[in-house]
C-alpha positions in Angstrom: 181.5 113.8 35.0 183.4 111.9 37.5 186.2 113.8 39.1 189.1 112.8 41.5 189.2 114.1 44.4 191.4 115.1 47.6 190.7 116.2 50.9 192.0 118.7 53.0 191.6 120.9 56.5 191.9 124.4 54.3 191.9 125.1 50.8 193.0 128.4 49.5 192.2 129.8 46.6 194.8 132.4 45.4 198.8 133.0 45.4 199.0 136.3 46.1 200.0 138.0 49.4 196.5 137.3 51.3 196.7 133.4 50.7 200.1 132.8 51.3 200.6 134.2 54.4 196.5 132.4 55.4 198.7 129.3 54.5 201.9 130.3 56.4 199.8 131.5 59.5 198.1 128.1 59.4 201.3 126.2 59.8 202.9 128.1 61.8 199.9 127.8 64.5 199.5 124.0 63.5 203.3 123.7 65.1 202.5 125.6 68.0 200.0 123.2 68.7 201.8 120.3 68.2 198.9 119.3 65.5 198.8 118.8 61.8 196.8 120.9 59.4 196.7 120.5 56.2 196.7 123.3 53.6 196.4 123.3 50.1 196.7 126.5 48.0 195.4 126.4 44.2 196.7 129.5 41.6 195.5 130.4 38.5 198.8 132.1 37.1 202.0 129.8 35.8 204.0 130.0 38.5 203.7 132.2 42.0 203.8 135.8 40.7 203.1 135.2 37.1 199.9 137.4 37.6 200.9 139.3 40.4 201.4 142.8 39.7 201.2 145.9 42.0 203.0 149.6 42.8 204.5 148.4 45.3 205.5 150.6 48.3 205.1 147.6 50.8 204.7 148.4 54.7 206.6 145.5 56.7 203.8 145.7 59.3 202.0 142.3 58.6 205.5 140.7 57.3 206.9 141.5 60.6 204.4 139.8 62.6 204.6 136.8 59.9 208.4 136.6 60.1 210.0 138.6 62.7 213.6 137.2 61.1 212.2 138.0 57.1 215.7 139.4 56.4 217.4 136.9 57.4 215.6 134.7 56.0 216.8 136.7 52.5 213.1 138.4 51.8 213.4 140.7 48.7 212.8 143.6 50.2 216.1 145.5 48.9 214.9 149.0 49.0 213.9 151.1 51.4 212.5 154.1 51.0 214.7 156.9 50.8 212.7 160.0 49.6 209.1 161.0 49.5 207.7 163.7 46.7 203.7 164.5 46.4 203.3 166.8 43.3 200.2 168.4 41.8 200.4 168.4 38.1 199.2 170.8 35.2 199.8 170.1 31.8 203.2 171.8 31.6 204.3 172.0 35.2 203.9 170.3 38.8 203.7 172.4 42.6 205.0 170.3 45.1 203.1 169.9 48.1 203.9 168.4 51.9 204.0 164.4 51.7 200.2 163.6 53.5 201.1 162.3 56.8 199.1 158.7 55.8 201.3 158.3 52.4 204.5 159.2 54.8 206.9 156.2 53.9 209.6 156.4 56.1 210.4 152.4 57.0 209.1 151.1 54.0 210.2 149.4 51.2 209.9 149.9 47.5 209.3 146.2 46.5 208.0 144.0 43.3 205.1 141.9 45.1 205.8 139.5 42.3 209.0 138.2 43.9 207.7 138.8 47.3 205.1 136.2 46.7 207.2 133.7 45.0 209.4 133.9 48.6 206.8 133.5 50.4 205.7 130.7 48.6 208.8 129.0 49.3 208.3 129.8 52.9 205.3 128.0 52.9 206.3 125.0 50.9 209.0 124.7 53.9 206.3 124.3 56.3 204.1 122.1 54.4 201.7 123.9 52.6 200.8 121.9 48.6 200.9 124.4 46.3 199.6 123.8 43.0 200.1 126.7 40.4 198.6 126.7 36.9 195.3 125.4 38.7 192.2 128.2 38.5 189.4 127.4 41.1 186.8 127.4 38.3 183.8 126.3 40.4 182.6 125.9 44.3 181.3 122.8 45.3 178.5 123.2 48.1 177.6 120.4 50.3 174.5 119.3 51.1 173.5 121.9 53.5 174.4 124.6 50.9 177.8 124.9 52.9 180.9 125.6 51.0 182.9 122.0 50.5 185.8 122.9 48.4 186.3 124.0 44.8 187.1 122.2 41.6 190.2 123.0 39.5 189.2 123.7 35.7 189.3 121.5 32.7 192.2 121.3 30.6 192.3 120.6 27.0 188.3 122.0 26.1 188.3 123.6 22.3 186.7 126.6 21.8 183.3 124.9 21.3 183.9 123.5 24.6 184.7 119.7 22.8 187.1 117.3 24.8 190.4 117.4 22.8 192.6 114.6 23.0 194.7 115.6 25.6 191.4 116.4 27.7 191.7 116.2 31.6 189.0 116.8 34.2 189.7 119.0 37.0 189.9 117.7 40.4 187.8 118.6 43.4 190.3 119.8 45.9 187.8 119.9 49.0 188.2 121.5 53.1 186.6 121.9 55.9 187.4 125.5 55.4 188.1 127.3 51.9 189.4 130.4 51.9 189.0 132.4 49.2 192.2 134.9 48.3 191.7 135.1 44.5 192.6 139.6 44.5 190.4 142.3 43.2 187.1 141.2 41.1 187.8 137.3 42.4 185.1 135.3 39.7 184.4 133.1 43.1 184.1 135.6 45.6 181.8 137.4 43.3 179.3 134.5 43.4 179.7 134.3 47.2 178.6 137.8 47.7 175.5 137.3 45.6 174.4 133.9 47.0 174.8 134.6 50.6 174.3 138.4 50.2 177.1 139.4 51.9 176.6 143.0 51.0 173.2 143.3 51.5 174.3 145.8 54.7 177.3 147.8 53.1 177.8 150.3 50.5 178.5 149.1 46.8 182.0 148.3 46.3 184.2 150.5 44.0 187.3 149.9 41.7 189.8 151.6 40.3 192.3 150.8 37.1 196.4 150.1 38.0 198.3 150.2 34.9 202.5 149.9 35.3 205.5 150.0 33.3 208.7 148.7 34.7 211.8 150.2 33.3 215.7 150.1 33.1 216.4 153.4 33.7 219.5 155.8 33.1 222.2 155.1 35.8 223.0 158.8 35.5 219.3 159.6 37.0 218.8 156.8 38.7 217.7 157.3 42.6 217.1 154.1 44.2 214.5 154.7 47.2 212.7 157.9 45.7 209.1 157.8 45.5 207.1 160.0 43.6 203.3 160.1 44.2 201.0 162.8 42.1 197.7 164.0 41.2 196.0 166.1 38.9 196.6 166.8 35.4 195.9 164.5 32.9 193.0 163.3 34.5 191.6 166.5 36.0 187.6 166.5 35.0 187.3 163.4 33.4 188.2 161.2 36.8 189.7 160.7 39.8 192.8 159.1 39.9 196.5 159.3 41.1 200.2 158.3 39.7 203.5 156.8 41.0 207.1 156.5 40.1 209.5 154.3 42.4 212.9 153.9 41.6 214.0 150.4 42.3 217.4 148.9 42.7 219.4 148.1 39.6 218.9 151.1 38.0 215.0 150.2 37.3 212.0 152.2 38.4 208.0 151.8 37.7 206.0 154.6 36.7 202.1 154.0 36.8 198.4 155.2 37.3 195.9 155.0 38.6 191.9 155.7 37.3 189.3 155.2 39.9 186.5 153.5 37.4 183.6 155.8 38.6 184.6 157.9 35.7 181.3 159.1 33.9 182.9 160.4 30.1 182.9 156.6 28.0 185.5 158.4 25.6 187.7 158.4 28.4 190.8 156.0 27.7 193.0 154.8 31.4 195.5 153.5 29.1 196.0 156.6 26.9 195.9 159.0 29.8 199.0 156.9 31.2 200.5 157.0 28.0 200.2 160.9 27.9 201.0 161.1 31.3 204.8 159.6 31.0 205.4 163.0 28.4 204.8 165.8 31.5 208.2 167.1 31.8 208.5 166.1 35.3 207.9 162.6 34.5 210.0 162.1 31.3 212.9 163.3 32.3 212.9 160.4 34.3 212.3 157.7 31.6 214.8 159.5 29.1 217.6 157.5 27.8 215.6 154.1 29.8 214.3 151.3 28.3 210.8 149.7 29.0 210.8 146.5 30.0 207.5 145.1 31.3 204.2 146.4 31.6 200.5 145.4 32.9 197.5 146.2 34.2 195.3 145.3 37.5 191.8 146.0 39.1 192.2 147.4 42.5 189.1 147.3 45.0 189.0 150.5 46.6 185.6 150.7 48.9 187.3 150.5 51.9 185.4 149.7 55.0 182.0 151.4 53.8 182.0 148.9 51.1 183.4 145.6 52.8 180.9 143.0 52.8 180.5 140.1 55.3 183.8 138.3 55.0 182.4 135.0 56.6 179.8 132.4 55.1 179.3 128.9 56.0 182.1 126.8 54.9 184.4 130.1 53.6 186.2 132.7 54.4 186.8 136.1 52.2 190.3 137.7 52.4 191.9 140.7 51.0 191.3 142.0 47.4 188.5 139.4 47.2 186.7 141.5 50.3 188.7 144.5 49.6 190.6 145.4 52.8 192.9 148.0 50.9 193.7 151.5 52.6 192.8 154.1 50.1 194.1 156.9 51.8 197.5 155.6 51.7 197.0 153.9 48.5 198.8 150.2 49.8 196.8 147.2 50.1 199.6 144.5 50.7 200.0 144.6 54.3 196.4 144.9 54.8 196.0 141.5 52.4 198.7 139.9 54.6 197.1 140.5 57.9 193.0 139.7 56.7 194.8 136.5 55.2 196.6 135.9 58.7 193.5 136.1 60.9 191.5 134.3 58.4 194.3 131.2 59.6 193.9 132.0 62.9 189.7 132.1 62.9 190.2 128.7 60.9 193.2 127.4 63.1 190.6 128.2 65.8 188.0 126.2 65.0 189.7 123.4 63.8 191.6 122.8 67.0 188.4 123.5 68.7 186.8 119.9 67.1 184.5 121.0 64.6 184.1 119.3 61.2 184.0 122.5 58.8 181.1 123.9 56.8 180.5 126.7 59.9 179.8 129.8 58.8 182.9 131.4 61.2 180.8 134.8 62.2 183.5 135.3 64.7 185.7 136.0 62.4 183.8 140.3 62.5 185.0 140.3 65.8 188.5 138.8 65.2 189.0 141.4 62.4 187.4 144.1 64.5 189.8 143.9 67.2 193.0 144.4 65.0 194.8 147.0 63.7 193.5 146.1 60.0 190.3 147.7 60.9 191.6 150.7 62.4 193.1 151.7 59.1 190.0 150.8 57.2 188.2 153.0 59.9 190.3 156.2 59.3 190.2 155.7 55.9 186.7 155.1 55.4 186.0 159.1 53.6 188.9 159.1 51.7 187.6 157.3 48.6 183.7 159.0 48.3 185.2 162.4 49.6 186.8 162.2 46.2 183.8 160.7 44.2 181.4 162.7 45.7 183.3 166.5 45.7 186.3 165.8 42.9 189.9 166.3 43.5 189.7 170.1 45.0 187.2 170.2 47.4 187.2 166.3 48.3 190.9 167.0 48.8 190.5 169.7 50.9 188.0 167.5 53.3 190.4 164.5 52.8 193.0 167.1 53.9 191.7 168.0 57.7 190.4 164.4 58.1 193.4 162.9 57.8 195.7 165.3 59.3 193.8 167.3 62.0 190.9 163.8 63.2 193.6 161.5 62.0 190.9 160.1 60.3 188.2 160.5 62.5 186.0 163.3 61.5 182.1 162.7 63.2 180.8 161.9 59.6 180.8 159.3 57.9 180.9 159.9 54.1 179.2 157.3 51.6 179.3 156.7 47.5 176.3 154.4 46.7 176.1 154.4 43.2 177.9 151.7 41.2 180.9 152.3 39.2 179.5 150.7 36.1 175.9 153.1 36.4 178.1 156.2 36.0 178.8 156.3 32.4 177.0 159.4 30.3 175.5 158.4 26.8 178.6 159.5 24.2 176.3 162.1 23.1 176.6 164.3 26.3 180.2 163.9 26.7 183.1 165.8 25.6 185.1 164.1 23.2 189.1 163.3 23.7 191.7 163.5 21.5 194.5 161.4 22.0 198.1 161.7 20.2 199.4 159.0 18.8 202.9 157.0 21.0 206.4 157.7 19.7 207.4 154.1 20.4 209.8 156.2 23.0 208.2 157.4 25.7 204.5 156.9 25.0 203.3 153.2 23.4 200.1 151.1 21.6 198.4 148.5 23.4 199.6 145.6 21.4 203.3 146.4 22.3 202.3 146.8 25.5 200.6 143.1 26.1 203.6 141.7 24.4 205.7 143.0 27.2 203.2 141.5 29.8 204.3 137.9 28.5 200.5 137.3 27.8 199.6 133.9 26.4 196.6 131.5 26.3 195.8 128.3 24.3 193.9 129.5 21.7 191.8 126.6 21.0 190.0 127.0 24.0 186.6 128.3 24.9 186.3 131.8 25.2 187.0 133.2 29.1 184.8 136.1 28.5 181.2 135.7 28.9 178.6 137.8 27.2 175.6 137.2 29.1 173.6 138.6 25.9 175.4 138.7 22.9 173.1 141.8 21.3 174.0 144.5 23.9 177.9 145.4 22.5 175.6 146.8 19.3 172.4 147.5 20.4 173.3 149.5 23.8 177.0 149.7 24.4 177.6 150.9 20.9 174.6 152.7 20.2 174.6 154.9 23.5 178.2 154.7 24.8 179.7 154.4 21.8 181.3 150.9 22.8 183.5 152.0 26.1 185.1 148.4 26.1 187.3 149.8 23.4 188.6 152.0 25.7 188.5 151.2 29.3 190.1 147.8 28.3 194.1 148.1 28.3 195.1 145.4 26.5 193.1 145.9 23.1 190.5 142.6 24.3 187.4 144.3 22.8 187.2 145.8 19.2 184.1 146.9 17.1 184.3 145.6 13.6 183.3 147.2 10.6 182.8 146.1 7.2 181.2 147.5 3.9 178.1 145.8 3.8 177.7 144.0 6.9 176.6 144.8 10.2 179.3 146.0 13.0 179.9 143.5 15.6 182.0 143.1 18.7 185.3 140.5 18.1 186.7 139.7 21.4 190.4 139.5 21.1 190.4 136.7 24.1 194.5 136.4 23.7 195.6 139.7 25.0 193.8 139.3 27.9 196.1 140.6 31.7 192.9 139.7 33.7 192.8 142.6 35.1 189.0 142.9 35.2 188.0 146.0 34.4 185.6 144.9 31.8 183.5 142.6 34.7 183.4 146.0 36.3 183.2 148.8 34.2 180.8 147.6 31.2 177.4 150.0 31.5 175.2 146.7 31.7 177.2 144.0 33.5 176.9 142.1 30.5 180.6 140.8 30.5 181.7 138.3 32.9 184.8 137.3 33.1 185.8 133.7 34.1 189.7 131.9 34.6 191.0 130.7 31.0 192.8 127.3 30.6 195.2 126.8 33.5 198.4 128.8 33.0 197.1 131.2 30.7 197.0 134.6 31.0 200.3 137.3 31.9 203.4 136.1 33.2 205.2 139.0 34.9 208.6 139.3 35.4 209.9 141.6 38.7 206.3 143.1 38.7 
């Protein structure tokens, strides 16, 4: 069909913390140059932060360099850290343990990214930067040469046979000379990237984890604003690697969260159910007693680390944060490493744009660029952390995770790698050990449909479907059959359900409403069967102070 069109220097593709400070960067160097560039940055969610959602324990590292005057400039950053705890728990009691040196937090801040991201939007609409929310990148256009030329913004007002409606409207090809592509963990675009310019052809497989948070108004009377609480350990113990938090915000809230590493091999194994059981250890509630909940969600978080980074350059594009997956594992914060891959992206891109060129160069400097900074030192000396845990559980991986971090600071002579897929590690149901789960007391402990309503979630639901089954047989004929249809439970929003009538065959209904986006299915299903693609513009979560 014939689109509109506009043209720019950069396009980014994402609102979170990697593409709004590629877009602030990119101004800010534009000025120093005395030279216009223009940016345009495209987000799938509502409104900047409506599907942003993270811990957060933010380290002001890359926001310093961004804004050296962020507090004066009124940055919600309203918490520092006042108090680290690192607990090992057992079902009915916890051992406290020295803070890790990486996970110290002294000078950082207990922040919601959600509301970091909608300031820094505004910082970058000051300089410049059009940014359209409500617009998912739902395709790459490729020039002639194969080069990257831009993307185009999806179709609004499709029914769910994919029909033009009445109030139909074509997206628009925003296209660069540079894209840069900022979409977080799992991005739909950056997926497609890596495959057609195997960009991981020379790295380890990448590997994910589940985030799942609940944001509460707590008791005043308990209330510590600045404590952070990080622990591992019971409930997940022998069924998967994992970790929890509980940060006490200002005014009186706090989050509490986990999170499941999705190499997990047992398919009875429920992330949201061990959260939900996790809230009732008696170190945990006792915090949450007499609160209220508030808000919760759910995110993907990519967790390879620097054995598992792939190429972050291809002709046309650039890959930045989540999309590449630049987090630090071993101190579990991903935010200032975002920031700073998104601000040398705009300075690669600033780079070469001053230098003359027309776009559609495949920037391989930018290896070098990233080489040289302190983003890769942390990705260095946190390279083990990850498969030391995969590979030899939560004892002994601890124990080497232990001496490499705090007697080689990270590096040890050996190099540690995990190359088998997170979605090849499920067992058939018939060798695992069942789990029993209690049912929620609509106190402490909750069901997945009163959870999504807190998320905010909404989608037009005369639309087509946003999650693809490649082959529409497997949900019965495999996943069910062998695994006992996992998507039931590694989902935590209640998306996938196996129905069963008298007389009929089962089949898989996709509950394509309560969807958070967090990706896990694209991840985790056995076959790669589901792929998971951006809904109508606007839909999806909406998070408030997440």
């Amino acid at each position: 069909m014939e689109r509109e069109s506009m043209e720019f220097d950069v396009v980014i593709v994402g609102g979170g913390p990697s593409g709004l400070s590629a877009a602030i960067r990119l101004k800010q160097l534009a000025e120093k140059a005395g030279r216009e560039i223009e940016v345009c940055l495209v987000e799938k969610g509502s409104e900047i932060g409506a599907h942003i959602l993270s811990g957060a324990v933010l380290e002001p590292r890359a926001l310093n360099e961004l804004f050296p005057d962020w507090k004066e400039r009124g940055a919600p950053l309203n918490t520092p850290v006042t108090q680290d705890r690192f607990m090992f728990l057992s079902e009915k009691g916890a051992t406290g343990l020295p803070t890790p040196p990486q996970m110290n937090n002294h000078g950082n801040y207990i922040i919601s990214l959600g509301n970091l991201c909608r300031w820094l939007a505004e910082q970058a609409e000051a300089l410049g930067v059009e940014v359209f929310p409500g617009f998912p990148a739902s395709e790459i256009v490729y020039r002639e040469d194969g080069s990257v030329a831009g993307v185009v913004t999806g179709d609004m007002g499709l029914d769910k046979d994919g029909n033009r409606k009445d109030a139909f409207e074509p997206g628009m090809e925003l296209l660069g000379k540079y894209t840069i592509f900022a979409e977080g963990s799992r991005g739909h675009l950056g997926k497609e990237l890596i495959g057609k310019f195997k960009l991981d052809e020379n790295c380890s497989p990448q590997h994910y984890a589940l985030g799942i948070k609940e944001l509460w108004d707590a008791d005043p009377a308990i209330h510590e604003a600045g404590l952070v609480v990080h622990g591992a350990g019971w409930p997940l113990e022998g069924n998967a690697a994992g970790g929890s938090f509980l940060y006490h915000l200002e005014n009186n809230q706090l989050v509490v969260g986990m999170t499941v590493d999705l190499s997990y091999s047992n398919p009875h194994l429920s992330p949201f159910e061990e959260f939900q059981r996790f809230k009732h250890h008696p170190v945990i509630k006792r915090h949450l007693e007499g609160g209220r909940r508030v808000a919760y969600g759910a995110r993907a978080i990519t967790k390879g680390g620097l054995n598992s980074l792939p190429k972050m350059s291809l002709p046309g594009g650039l890959l930045t944060g989540c999309d590449a997956g630049t987090l630090n594992f071993a101190k579990i914060k991903g935010i200032h490493m975002a920031m700073k891959s998104g601000m040398l992206a705009a300075e690669t891109v600033a780079a070469a744009l001053t230098g003359g060129g027309e776009g559609g160069r495949d920037l391989t400097e930018f290896k070098e660029v990233i080489s040289k900074s302190w983003l890769y030192e942390e990705l260095y000396t946190s390279r083990n952390f990850g498969p030391a845990l995969h590979k030899y559980k939560t004892f002994i991986g601890g124990a080497f995770n232990f001496i490499d971090q705090n007697i080689f600071r990270g590096k040890i002579p050996v190099t540690l790698k995990d190359e088998k897929e997170d979605h090849l590690q499920l067992k058939p149901a018939s060798e695992s050990q069942p789990i029993e789960y209690g049912k929620p007391d609509g106190v402490i402990s909750f069901d997945r449909l009163s959870s999504v309503y807190l998320s905010n979630t909404a989608h037009e639901e005369d639309q087509p479907v946003h999650l693809k089954l490649l082959d529409t047989e497997k949900p019965i004929s495999l996943n069910l059959k062998t695994y006992d249809a996992p998507e039931q439970r590694y989902c935590p929003a209640g998306v996938y359900e196996i129905i069963e009538e008298p007389g009929s065959e089962p089949h898989l209904q996709i509950n394509a409403a309560n969807c958070l986006h967090c990706k896990t299915c694209d991840i985790k299903d056995p076959t790669q069967n589901i792929r998971w693609v951006p809904p109508e513009g606007g839909g999806g979560p909406n998070y408030p102070n997440m």
